[in-house]
DOFI-223012 format. One record per residue (C-alpha): residue in one letter; x, y, z. Coordinates in steps of 0.25 Angstrom, whole numbers, padded with zeros to 4 digits, always signed. Each point is the difference from the previous one (the first is absolute). Layout:
N
AXYZ/...
This chain:
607
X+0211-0045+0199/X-0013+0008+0006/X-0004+0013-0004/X+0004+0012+0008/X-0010+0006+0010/X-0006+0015-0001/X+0007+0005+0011/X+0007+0016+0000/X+0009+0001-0011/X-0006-0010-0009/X-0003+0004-0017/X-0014-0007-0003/X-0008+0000-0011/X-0012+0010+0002/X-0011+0001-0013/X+0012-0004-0009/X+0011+0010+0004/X+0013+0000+0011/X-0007+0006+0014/X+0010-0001+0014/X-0006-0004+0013/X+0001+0010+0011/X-0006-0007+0010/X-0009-0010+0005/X-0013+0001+0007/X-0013-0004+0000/X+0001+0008-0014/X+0013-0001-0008/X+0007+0013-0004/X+0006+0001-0013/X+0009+0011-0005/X-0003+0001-0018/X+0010+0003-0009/X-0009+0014-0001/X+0003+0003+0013/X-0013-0002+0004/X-0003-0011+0011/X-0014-0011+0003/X-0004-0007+0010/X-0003-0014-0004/X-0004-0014+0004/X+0010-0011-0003/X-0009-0007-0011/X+0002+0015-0008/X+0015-0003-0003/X+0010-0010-0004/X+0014+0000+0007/X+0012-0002-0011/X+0011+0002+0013/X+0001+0001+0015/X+0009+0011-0002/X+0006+0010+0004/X-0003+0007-0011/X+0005+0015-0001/X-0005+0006-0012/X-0008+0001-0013/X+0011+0004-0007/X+0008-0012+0002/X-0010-0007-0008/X+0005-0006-0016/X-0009-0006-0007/X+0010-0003-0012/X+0004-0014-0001/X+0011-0006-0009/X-0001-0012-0008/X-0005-0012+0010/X+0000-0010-0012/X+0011-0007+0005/X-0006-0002+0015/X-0015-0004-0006/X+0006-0011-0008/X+0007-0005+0012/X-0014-0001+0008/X-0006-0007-0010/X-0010-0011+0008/X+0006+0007+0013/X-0013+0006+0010/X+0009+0011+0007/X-0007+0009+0011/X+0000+0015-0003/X+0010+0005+0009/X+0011-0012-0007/X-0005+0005-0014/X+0006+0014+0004/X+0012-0006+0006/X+0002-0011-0014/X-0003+0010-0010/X+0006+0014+0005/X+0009-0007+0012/X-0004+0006+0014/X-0014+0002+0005/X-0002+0015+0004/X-0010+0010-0002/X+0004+0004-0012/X+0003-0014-0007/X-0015-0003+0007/X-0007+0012-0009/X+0008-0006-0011/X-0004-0014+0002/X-0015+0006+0001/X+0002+0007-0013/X+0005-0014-0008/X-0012-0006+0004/X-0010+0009-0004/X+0008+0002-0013/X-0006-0014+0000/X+0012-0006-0011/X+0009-0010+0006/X-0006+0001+0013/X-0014+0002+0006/X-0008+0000+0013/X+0001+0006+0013/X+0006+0002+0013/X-0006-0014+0004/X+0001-0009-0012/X+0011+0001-0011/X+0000-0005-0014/X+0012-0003-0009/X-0006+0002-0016/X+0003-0011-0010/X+0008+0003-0012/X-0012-0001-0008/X-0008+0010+0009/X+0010+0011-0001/X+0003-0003-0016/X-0017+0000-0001/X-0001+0013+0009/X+0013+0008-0007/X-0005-0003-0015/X-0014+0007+0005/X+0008+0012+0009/X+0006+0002-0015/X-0011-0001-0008/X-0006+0011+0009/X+0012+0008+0001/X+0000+0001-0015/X-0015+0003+0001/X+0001+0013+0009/X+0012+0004-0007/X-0010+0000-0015/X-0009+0005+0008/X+0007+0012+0005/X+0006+0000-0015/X-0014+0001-0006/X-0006+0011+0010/X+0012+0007-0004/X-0003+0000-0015/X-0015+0003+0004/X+0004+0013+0008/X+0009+0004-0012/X-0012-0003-0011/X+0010-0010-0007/X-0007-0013+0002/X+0000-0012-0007/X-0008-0010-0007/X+0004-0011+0010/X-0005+0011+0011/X-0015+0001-0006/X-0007-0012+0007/X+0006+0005+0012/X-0006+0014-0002/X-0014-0006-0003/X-0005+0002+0014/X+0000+0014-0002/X-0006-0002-0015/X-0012-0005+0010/X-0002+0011+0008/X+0001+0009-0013/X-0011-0008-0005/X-0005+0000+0011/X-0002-0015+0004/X+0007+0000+0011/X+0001+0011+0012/X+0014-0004+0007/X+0014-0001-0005/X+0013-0004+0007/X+0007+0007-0009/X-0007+0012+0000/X+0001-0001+0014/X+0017-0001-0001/X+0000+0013-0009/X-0010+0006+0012/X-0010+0004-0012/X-0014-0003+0004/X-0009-0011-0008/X-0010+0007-0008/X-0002+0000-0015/X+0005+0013-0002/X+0014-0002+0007/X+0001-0013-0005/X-0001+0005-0014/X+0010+0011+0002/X+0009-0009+0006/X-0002-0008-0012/X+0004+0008-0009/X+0012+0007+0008/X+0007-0013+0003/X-0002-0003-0017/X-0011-0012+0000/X-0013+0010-0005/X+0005+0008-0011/X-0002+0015+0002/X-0011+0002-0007/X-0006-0016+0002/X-0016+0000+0001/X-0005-0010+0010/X-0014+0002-0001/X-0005-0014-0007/X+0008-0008+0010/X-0003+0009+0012/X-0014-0004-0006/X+0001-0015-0003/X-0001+0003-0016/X+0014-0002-0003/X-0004-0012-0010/X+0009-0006-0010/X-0005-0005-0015/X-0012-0011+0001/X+0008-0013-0003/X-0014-0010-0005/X-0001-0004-0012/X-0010+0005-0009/X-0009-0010-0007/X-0005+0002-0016/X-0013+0005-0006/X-0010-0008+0004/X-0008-0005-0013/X-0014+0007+0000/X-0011+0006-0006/X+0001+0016-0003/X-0005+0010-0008/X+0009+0004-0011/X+0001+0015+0001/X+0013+0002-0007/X-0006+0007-0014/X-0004+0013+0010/X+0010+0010+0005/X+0006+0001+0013/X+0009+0009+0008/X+0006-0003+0013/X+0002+0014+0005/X+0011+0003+0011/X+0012+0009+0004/X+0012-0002-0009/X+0009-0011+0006/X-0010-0006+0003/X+0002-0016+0002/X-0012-0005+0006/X-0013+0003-0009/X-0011-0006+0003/X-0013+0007-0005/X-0003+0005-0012/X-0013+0008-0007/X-0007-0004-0013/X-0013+0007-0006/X-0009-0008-0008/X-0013+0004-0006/X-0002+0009+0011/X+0003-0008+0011/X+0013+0002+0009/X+0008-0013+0002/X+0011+0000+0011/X+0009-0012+0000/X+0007-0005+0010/X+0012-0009+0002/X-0005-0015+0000/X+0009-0003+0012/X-0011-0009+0006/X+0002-0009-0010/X+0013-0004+0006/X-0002+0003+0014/X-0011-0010+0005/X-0005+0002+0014/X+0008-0007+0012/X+0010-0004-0011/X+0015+0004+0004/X+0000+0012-0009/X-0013+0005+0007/X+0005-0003+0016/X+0013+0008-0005/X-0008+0012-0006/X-0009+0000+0012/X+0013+0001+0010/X+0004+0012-0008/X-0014+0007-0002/X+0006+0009-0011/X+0012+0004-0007/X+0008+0008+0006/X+0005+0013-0007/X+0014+0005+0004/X+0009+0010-0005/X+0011-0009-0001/X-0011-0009-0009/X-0010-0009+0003/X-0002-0012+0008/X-0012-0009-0005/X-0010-0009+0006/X+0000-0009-0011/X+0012-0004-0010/X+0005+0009-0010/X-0002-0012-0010/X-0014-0001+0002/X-0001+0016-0005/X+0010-0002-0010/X-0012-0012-0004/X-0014+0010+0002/X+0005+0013-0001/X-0010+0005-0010/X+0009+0004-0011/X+0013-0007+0004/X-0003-0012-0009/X-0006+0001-0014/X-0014-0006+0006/X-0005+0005+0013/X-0010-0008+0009/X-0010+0009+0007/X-0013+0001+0008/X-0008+0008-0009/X-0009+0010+0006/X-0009+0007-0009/X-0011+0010+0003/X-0007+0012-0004/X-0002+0014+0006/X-0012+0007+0000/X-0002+0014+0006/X+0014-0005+0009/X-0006-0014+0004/X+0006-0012-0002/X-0010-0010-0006/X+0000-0012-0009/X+0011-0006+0005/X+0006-0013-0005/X+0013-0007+0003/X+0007-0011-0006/X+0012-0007-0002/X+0008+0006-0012/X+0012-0001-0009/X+0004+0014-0005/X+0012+0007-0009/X+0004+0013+0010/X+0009+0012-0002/X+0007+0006+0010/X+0000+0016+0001/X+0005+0009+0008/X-0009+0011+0006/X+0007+0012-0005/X+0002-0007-0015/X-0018-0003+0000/X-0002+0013+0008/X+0005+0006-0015/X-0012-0008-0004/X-0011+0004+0006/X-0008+0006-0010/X+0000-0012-0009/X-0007-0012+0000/X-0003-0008+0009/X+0005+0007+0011/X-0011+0013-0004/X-0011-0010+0003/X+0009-0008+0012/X+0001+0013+0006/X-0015+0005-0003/X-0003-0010+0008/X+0008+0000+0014/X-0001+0014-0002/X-0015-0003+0003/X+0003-0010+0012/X+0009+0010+0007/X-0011+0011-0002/X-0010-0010+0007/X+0009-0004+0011/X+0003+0015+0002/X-0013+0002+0001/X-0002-0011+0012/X+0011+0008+0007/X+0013-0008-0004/X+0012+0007+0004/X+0006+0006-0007/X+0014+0004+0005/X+0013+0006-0009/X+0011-0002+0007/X+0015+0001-0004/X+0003-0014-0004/X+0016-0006-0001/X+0004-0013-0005/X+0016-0003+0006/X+0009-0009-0005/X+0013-0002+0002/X+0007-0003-0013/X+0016-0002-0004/X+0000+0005+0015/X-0007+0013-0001/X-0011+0003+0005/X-0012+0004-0010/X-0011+0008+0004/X-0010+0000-0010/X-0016+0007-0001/X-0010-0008-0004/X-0006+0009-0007/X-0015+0003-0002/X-0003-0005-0015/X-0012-0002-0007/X+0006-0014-0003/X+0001-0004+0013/X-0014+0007+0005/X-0006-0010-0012/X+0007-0012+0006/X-0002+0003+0015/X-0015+0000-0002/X-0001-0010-0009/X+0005-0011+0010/X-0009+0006+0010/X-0011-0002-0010/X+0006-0014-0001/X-0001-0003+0015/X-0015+0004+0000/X-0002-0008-0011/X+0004-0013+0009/X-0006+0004+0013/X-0012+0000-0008/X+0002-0013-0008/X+0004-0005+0014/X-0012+0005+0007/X-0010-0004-0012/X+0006-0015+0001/X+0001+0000+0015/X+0017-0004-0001/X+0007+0002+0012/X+0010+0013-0002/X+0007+0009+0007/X-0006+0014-0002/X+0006+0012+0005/X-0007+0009+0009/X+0003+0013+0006/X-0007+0008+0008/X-0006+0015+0000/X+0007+0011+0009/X-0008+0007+0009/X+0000+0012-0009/X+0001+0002-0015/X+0008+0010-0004/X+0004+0007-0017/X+0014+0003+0005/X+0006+0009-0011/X+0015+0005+0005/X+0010-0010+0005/X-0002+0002+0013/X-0015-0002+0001/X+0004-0014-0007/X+0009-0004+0009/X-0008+0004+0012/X-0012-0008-0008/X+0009-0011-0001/X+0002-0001+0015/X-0016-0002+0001/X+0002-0013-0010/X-0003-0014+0007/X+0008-0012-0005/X-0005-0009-0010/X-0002-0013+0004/X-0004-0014-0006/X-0014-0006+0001/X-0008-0012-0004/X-0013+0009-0003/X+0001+0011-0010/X-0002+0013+0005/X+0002+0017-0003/X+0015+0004-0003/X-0001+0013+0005/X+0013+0003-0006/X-0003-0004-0014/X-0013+0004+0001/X-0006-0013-0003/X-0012-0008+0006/X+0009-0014-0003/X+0014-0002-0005/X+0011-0011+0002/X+0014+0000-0004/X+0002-0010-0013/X+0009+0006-0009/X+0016-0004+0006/X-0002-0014+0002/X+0014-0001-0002/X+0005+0011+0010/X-0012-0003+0012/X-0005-0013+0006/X-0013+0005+0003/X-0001+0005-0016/X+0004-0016-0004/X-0011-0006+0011/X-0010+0008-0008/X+0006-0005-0012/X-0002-0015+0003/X-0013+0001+0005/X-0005+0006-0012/X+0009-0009-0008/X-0006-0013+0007/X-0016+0005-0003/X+0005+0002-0014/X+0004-0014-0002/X-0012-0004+0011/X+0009-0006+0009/X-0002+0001+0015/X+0001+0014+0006/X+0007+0005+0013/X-0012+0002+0011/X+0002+0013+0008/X+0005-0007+0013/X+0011-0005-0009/X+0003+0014-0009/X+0003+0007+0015/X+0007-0010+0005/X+0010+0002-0012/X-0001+0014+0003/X+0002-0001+0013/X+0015+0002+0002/X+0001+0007-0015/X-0005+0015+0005/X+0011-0002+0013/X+0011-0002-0010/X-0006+0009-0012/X+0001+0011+0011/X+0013-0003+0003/X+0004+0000-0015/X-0006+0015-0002/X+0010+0004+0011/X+0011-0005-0003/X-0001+0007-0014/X-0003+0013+0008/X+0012-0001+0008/X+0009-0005-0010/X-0006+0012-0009/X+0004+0010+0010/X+0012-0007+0003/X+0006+0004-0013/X-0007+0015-0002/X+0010+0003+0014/X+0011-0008-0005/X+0000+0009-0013/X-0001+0012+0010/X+0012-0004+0006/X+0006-0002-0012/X-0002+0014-0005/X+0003+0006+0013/X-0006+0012-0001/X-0013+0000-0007/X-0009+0011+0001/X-0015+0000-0007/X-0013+0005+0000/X-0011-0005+0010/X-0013+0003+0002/X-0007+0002+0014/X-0012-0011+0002/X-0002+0001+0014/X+0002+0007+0014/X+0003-0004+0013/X+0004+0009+0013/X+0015-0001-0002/X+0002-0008-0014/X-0005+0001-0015/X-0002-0011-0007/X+0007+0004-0013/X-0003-0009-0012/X+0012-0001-0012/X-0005-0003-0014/X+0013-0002-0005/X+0002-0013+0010/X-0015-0002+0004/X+0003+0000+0013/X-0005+0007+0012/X+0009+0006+0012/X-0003+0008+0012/X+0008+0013+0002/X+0001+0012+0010/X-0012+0008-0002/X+0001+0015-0003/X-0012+0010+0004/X-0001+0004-0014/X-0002-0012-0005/X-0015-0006-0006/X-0006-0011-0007/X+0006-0003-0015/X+0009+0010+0001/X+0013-0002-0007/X+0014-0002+0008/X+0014-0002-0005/X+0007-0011+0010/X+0014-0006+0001/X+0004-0013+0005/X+0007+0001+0011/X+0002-0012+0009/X-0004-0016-0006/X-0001-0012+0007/X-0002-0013-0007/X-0001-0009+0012/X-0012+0007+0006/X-0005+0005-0013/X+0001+0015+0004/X+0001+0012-0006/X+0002+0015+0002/X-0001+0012-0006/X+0004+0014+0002/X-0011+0009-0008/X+0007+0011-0006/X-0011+0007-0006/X-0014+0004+0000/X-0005+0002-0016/
């Protein structure tokens, strides 16, 4: 049987949908099912039936069960116009839109107007088992985004989420299912949404994986104590010095015959360079200090091993040196084994005026006194350690002690005391440098502080010593937390290999270890600062309506910046004419927003 011709009255297919021909021309003039009409050529459309067709409305395209006809024309070639008339008994418009629809449904029949295909068996059981499986898809997909708008989700529905988790981390900038819930794809949405639908926690911090520092526990096995030669120090007395809790020591400070010894934590002793402990240090560039606790770059077994104190025999790298009028001279350094104490600041601060910690302190008071006088710094500004502990969060001061002064100085005075064994020896070191701002100021309230402390340059790592303008020293290099920085551990193994007169690292090769170190050292120091103010405003939400005492540090044209010793934190608020430097203000939280890290306050006062 040949296809019907487009003549008037005849239903075609036009770009998918029914259209009726009104007449015929040069052009063919349809009429659409919208009422609206084209003019075409006869490629444009496909004629299902001569006609006459009436209406749109006569239209159905529901279709029984055609089972039964399809196994009959099994290995039959039927033409379009006897498909209708087999399956669905006549061939009239209507049944010719129906026979259309059967083959685009594509099951038991496929095609066109012009060719036919009767499916196998097989085909159709292949193609119903797939039109299942998706069925049950979109029907747990509609189920999930359900549970997602009602925050109910459940474990099964987190790798689904974790497209957003991406743009929350900011990984990735696009999300389908963002797009679905019409929310747009930026970190801060994305953690909102996260935490509405349930996956975040309200309160979750996201800092160290937004920031690539979401490390889990070093698994590398730790060797043993290698068997050398050292410089049995263990009849002298030795504290490790640090805040209570404490579980990382690893310096301590002795005195003997007028010489100050710093000892610092062996750890080069088990960490050679390039060795897998070392590449894995290097990666991490520092420990990284949370609230929640603290993630380290290298394993906790290997502290629990040469944390000074946590085993009755400590190996050290010994720095002894004297001070005289504030400089560091005389030094010597060797490998040691020591007996330490751990103390707490508080507990020696009760201490101070005994021995040795009179003579210790006689003489850092001396070092600080000279670096003062070379135009160190010298800032106070509120200080607050957080931790979040048993779920609380802990705000605690690090408070200005005597004790600590003593310690702080002396592992300063140790750092000199290697730049210049370094220098002396010509060994390859990191020093650290930091330039002088373009004016010196004595600041003496907190705002001139803080406003000096916008002048400072960052420090920074080089392979020639130079001035400190911070410290106040001509040379220094950081050597005394081999255990908590990379770079502290790359001093300590060039020193170590001089000592025991193996080869040394060449400068070309001490940058080159360096070289990606400061990127992620960077990167640690603001994950901690994020992650620190993350949990100062959790604890504002917590309280809900927290008022305190701040002090104004700077002015702007429609803010203050308003600085909070309680939190050690600085804000901007709405500025009031009356309002002058270091003057005090009674604020209250009002509005805190942990995905963008923001927060306002209403000032209620003016003291």
């Amino acid at each position: 049987m040949s296809m019907p011709s487009a003549r008037e009255g005849a239903l075609v297919l036009y770009k998918s949908q029914p259209a009726k021909v009104v007449s015929v021309a040069d052009k063919i003039e349809l009429s659409l099912a919208d009422g609206s009409s084209k003019k075409v050529r006869p490629k444009d459309f496909v004629v299902l039936h001569e006609g006459p067709f009436s209406s749109f409305s006569d239209l159905d395209a529901t279709i029984g069960d055609v089972e039964e006809e399809w196994e009959l024309l099994q290995g039959e070639s039927p033409s379009f116009s006897e498909l209708a008339e087999i399956v669905l008994g006549e061939f009239t418009p209507k049944t010719a839109w129906q026979t259309w629809q059967l083959l685009q449904a594509g099951l038991h029949f496929s095609g066109d107007t012009e060719s036919v295909q009767i499916n196998t068996p097989a085909y159709v059981a292949e193609q119903l088992e797939q039109r299942h499986a998706a069925e049950a898809e979109k029907a747990a997909h509609e189920a999930f985004l359900q549970r997602v708008e009602q925050g109910a989700i459940t474990e099964e529905d987190r790798p689904r989420l974790a497209e957003v988790e991406r743009v929350a981390l900011g990984v990735n900038e696009n999300s389908a299912l963002l797009k679905q819930f019409n929310v747009d794809a930026s970190k801060e949405n994305a953690h909102t949404f996260l935490i509405r639908c349930g996956y975040w926690h309200a309160e979750y911090n996201p800092w160290p994986q937004r920031n690539g520092l979401d490390w889990d526990e070093l698994e590398i096995g730790v060797p043993d104590l290698p068997d050398e030669s050292r410089v049995d120090m263990t009849d002298i007395e030795a504290w490790a010095i640090d805040d209570e809790g404490s579980k990382d020591p690893d310096d301590a400070i002795s005195l003997v015959d007028g010489k100050l010894w710093v000892h610092i934590a062996d750890v080069a002793s088990l960490v050679r360079v390039d060795g897998h402990l070392d590449l894995a240090a290097r990666e991490r560039g520092a420990n990284l200090y949370l609230p929640e606790g603290v993630k380290t770059m290298l394993p906790w077994k290997l502290t629990e091993q040469l944390g000074l104190g946590l085993q009755p025999i400590s190996p050290a790298l010994s720095i002894g040196f004297r001070v005289n009028d504030g400089q560091v001279e005389d030094v010597e350094i060797c490998l040691s084994s020591i007996k330490v104490a751990r103390d707490s600041y508080s507990a020696v601060n009760e201490r101070m005026d005994q021995e040795p910690f009179v003579s210790i302190a006689a003489m850092t008071m001396a070092f600080r006194e000279r670096r003062h006088a070379n135009d160190a710094a010298r800032l106070d500004l509120p200080e607050r350690s957080v931790r979040l502990i048993d779920g609380e969060v802990v705000l605690k001061p690090l408070e200005s002690l005597a004790s600590r002064d003593m310690v702080t100085d002396a592992m300063l005075m140790a750092g000199e005391a290697v730049s210049l064994f370094a220098e002396q020896n010509d060994i390859a070191i990191p020093y650290v440098v930091q330039p002088q701002p373009e004016e010196l100021r004595d600041p003496q309230t907190l705002s001139e502080m803080c406003a000096y402390r916008r002048l400072f340059k960052p420090s920074q790592t080089a392979l020639q010593p130079g001035r400190h303008f911070g410290l106040g020293l001509d040379r220094y290099t950081r050597a005394t937390s081999p255990l908590r920085r990379y770079s502290d551990l790359l001093v300590h193994q060039q020193i170590r290999a001089f000592l025991t007169d193996k080869p040394t690292l060449t400068g070309d090769q001490v940058a080159e270890r360096l070289a990606g170190v400061d990127s992620v050292s960077g990167k640690v120091r603001r994950t901690e600062r994020q992650s620190n103010l993350h949990w100062k405003l959790v604890m504002l939400q917590r309280l809900g309506d927290w008022q305190g005492e701040a002090i104004v540090v700077a002015l702007e044209e429609r803010k203050v910046v308003v600085l909070i010793p309680e939190l050690a934190m600085e804000v901007k608020v709405r500025r009031q004419e009356e309002m002058t430097l270091d003057q005090s203000v009674t604020l209250k939280a009002r509005e805190i927003d942990l995905t963008t890290q923001e927060a306002f306050f209403q000032v209620l006062s003016l003291n």
